[in-house]
C-alpha angles and dihedrals in degrees: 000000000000109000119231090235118058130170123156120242108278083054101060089045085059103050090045151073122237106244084038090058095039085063104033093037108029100022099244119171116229109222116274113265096024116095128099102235098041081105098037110120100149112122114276150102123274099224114186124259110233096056114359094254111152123251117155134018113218079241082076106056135092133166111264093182085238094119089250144101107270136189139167102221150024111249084238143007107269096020084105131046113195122211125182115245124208102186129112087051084285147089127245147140119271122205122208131168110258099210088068105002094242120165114253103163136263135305120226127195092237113090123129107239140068106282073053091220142120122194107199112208140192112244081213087064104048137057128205125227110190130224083356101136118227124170133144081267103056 
């Protein structure tokens, strides 16, 4: 996969933020509990932080308790690549946007609803737009 936006590294230091670059570049996890958009439910779409793409509708989101954003579903089919990641001494299932293969967080086959997953997401990754209106149909 080549992703659609590329910058080398000192680039993307300089558009953004650190803790922003530490998740979405290095694939740092922000503490549980801690991210600003872990309580937002107002209508909108999650678009990722590195380059706007658009990931999750609020419609997609629900509370897992894990201290992170959740949701059960991408906003459309190719927005998220999945890699497996070994590290931690344990398998599991990374989730990076595929327009500028930032870091969001991992996907885990225990949601609660029917697509039964729950992408779990650092605030730090992700940005809200409010009201904006995102669907498989728009």
């Amino acid at each position: 996969m080549t992703p659609e936006v590329e910058f080398d590294d000192a680039e993307w230091r300089r558009r953004l933020p650190a803790g922003r670059y530490e998740v979405l570049r290095r694939g740092g996890t922000e503490p549980a509990w801690s991210g600003e958009l872990l309580h937002v439910d107002g209508d909108g779409v999650f678009r990722c932080a590195g380059c706007g793409a658009e990931l999750f509708s609020s419609e997609a989101k629900f509370d897992s308790g894990s201290g992170w954003p959740s949701f059960d579903r991408a906003l459309r089919d190719g927005t998220i690549v999945e890699v497996t990641d070994r590290s931690l001494f344990m398998t599991r299932t990374e989730i990076r946007c595929a327009r500028c293969d930032g870091h969001l967080g991992h996907v885990f086959p225990d949601g609660p609803t029917d697509t039964g997953l729950r992408y779990c997401v650092n605030s730090l990754a992700l940005e809200f737009d409010a009201g904006e209106a995102g669907g498989p149909d728009d």
